[in-house]
N, C-alpha and C positions, 0 to 999 in steps of 0.2 A: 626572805624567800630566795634560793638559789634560782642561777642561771637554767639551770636542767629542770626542775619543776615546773616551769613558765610551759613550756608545750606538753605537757604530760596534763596539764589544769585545759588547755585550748582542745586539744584533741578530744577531752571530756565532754568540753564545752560547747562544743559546735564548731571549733577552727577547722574540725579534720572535713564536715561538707565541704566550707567555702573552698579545701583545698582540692577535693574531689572536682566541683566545678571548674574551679583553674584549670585543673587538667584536662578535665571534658573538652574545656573551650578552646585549649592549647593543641589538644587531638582534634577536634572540628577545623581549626586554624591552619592545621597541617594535614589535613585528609579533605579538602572544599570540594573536593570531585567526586570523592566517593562519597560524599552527603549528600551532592546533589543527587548523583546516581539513586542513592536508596529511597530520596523521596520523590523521583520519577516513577521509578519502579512500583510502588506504594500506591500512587496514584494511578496508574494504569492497570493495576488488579483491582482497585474498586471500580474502575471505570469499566472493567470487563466484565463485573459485577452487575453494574449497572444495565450492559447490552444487552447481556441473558433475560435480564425482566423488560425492556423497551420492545426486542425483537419478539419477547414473549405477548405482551400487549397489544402491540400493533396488527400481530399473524392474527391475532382473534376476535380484532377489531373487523377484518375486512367483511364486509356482506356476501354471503354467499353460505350453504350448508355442504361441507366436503361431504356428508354421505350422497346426498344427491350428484355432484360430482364423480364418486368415485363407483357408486353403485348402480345398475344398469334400470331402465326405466320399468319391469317388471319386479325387480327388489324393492326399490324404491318405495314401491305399493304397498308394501307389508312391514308392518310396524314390528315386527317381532324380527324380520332381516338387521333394521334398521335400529333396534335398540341390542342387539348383538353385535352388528359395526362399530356403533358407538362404544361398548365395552369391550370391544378389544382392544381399539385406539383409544383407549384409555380418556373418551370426549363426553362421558357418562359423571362425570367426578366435577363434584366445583372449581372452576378458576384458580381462585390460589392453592388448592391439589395439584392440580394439575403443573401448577408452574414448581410448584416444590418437588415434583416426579420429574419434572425436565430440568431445572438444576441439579438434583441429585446425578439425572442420565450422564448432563453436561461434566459432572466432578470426575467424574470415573471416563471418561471419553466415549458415552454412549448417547448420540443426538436421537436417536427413534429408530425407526423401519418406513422406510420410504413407503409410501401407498402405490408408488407409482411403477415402480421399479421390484418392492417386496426385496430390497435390499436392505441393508444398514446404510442410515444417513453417513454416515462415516464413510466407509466404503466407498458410497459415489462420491464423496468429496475427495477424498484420495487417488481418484482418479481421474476428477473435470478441475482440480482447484489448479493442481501444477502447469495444465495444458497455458491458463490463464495467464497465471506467474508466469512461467517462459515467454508468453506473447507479450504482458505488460511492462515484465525488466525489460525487452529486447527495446520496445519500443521508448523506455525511460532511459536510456544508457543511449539510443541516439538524440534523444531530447539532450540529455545533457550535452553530449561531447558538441552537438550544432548545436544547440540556442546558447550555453555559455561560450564557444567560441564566436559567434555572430555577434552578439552582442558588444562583446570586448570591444572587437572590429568595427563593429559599428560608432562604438564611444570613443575610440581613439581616432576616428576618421569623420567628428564629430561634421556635419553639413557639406561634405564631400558627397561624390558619387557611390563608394561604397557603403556610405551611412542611407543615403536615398535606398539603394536596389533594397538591401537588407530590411529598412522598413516597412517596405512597399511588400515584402516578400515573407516579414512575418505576419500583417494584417491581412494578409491571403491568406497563411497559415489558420489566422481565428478564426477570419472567416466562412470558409468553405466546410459545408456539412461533410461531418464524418463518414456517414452515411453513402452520399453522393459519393463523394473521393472514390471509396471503396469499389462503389460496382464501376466508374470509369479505369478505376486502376485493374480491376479484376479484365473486364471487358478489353482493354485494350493492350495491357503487358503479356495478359494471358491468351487469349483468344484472339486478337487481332496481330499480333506479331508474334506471339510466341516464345517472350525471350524471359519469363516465368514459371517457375510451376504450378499448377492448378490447384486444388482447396484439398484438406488435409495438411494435416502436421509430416506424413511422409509419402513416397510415389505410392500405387496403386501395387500391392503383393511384394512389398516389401517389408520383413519382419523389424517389429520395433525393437527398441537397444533392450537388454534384462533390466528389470526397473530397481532403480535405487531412488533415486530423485524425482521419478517421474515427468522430469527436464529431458527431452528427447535429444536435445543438443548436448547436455549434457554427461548423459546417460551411455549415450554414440561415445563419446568421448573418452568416457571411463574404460569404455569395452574393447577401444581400439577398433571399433567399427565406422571405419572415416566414409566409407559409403555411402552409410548410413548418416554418420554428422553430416556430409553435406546433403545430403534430403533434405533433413529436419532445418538447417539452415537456412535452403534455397526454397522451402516453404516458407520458412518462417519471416523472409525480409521485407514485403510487399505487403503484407499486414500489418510488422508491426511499423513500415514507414508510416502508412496512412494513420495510422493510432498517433505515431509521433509528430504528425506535422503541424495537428492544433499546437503539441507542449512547446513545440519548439517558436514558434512564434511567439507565445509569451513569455518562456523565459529568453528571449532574445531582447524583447521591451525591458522586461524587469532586468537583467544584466545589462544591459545599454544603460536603463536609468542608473541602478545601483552604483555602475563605474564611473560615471559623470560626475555624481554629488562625492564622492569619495575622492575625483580629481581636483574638487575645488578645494577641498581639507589644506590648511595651512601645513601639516608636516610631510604631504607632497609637493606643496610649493617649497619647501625648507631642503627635501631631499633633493630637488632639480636642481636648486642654488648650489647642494656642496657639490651639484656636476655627478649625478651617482649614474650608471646607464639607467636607461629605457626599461632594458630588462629586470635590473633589479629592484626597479620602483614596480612596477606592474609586478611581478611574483609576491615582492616582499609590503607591499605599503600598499595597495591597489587592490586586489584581489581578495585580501583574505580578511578584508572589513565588510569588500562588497559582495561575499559570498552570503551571508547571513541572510538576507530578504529570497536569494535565491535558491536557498535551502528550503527554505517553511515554502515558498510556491513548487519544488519539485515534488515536495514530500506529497503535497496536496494534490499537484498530478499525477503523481503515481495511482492514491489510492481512487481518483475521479479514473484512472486508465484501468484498472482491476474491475470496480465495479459499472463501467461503462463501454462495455466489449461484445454488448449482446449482439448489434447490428451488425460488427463489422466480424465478429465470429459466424455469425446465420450467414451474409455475404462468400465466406472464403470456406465455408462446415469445417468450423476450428471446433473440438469437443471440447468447449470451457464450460465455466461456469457459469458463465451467461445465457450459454441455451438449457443447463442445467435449472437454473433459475425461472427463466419463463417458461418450461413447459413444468415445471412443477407449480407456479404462480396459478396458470390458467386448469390445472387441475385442482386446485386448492389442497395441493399436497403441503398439508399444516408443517408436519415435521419436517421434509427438505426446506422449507420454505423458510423457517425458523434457524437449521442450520446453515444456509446462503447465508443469512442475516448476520449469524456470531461468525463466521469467517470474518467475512468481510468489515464489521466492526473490528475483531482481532487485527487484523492487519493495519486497520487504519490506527489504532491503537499502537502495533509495534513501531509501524511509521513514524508517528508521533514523537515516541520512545527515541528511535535514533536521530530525529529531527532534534531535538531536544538535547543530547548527547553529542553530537556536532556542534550547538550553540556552545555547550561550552569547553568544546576542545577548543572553539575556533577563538572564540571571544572569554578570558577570564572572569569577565565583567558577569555573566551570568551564571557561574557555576559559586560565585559568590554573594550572590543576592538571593 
């Protein structure tokens, strides 16, 4: 048998899979980020899969009949108002109908028609979701910049007085009700001194930015309406502190712990012996091991700060989606109430997503496993 016949018999043979494989495995070997990526991504559309039928279940679970709700105590009376409510709100149809009418809605970006409003659920979320967002980032972007810088400070000034105030200063931070903060902060920066502005996203007959984002800071900004950006700003600091002050105490804990156990790691005792700076061990060998616990807790406060805004929005009348929320809750407005639910799953979902996405820029070790 010649040399050249030998692979021409293999390729017949079944050589040419095994050699398909090689290559698969040689292209997964050389692309580990972008696999991990696709099966993030994978997972978090089944998982968004999944919300639509949970928020579905749940909304239909609660006790109460939204025609009585939504219809006046003389409609009420009459079976014939109330079985023509019911079929327009499409609550006339069995259960799993029903939920395959509100997935279909969900594919095509149609959550219902608000009972409450006789808007599109879309609609109002287009315009109480970003109020939210703007207040939630504001308040996660000072969580960050203070509780990861406290903390650091705190681990490097390990039983010092700067490591006390700092402790002492973020167990205030968990401690103290959201709630409470707010109406002393409202009460005293605003009304008793003065040195704030009062509730609303901007002053009283001042026109909002043209909405692109529906980020009023943002939106200002785009239009060169600096005015304006500082309204929306100088509203916006005093709420989202109060929002911030729980996160920032605990990732001030969790960054304190994280940098502590990462300082006792033998190849920053290895890097201080070859005499490297301060600086270069904390950026390069310090920081960016012990960022990873402090990720999966900001991710986690962010989405506990989006869906956790109702009081301190009622407090300052911020138009989120938290009074969006409860007042379509207590009217048993099924469809708002359903689409609150897939926002805010969504988000917590993208969250996830970039939490997950940072693990392994930051660490190889999991965009490998």
């Amino acid at each position: 048998m010649s040399p050249t016949s030998a692979p021409s018999k293999d390729r017949e043979g079944g050589a040419a899979p095994d050699s398909r494989k090689a290559v698969r495995g040689r292209a997964a070997r050389r692309h580990p980020f972008a696999r991990f990526l696709v099966r993030r991504i994978i997972t978090a559309l089944l998982l968004a899969l999944g919300i639509t039928l949970v928020t579905f279940i749940l909304t239909n679970l609660v006790p109460g009949d939204p025609a009585a709700a939504n219809l006046g105590q003389r409609a009420i009376g009459d079976p014939a108002i109330v079985a023509q409510w019911r079929a327009d709100h499409g609550l006339d149809k069995p259960l799993p109908q029903q939920y395959l009418v509100h997935l279909s809605g969900v594919l095509h970006g149609d959550l219902g028609q608000s009972q409450q409003s006789h808007r599109p659920v879309a609609d109002d979320l287009a315009e109480f979701v970003p109020a939210t967002l703007e207040l939630a980032g504001a308040a996660i972007l000072i969580s960050l910049i203070l509780g990861v810088g406290f903390g650091v400070v705190a681990a490097l000034r390990r039983d010092r007085l700067p490591d006390h105030i700092l402790r002492v200063t973020s167990l205030f931070g968990i401690s103290v009700p959201t709630f409470w903060l707010a109406l002393v902060a409202f009460y005293v920066f605003f009304y008793r001194l003065q040195i704030t502005p009062g509730s609303g996203r901007i002053d009283p007959g001042m026109t909002p930015p043209p909405h692109v984002t529906g980020l009023y800071t943002v939106d200002s900004a785009l239009a060169g309406q600096w005015d304006v950006f500082a309204s929306a700003a100088g509203h916006l600091v005093t709420p989202a502190l109060v929002l911030a002050l729980y996160t920032i105490g605990l990732l001030t804990r969790f960054t304190r712990s994280a940098v502590l156990e990462v300082l006792g790691q033998d190849y920053v005792r290895a890097a201080r012996a070859k005499g490297l700076p301060g600086r270069v061990i904390l950026f390069r060998y310090v920081l960016r091991p012990a960022l990873v616990p402090v990720i999966t807790v900001a991710g986690l406060a962010f989405g506990s700060l989006l869906s956790g805004t109702v009081l301190v929005e009622a407090i300052f009348a911020w138009p989120g989606v938290g009074q969006y929320a409860y007042k379509s809750a207590t009217s048993l407005d099924l469809p708002a109430v359903m689409g609150v639910g897939l926002v805010v799953g969504v988000v917590y979902l993208v969250i996830n997503l970039i939490v997950d996405v940072l693990y392994g820029v930051i660490d190889p070790r999991v965009r490998l496993s």
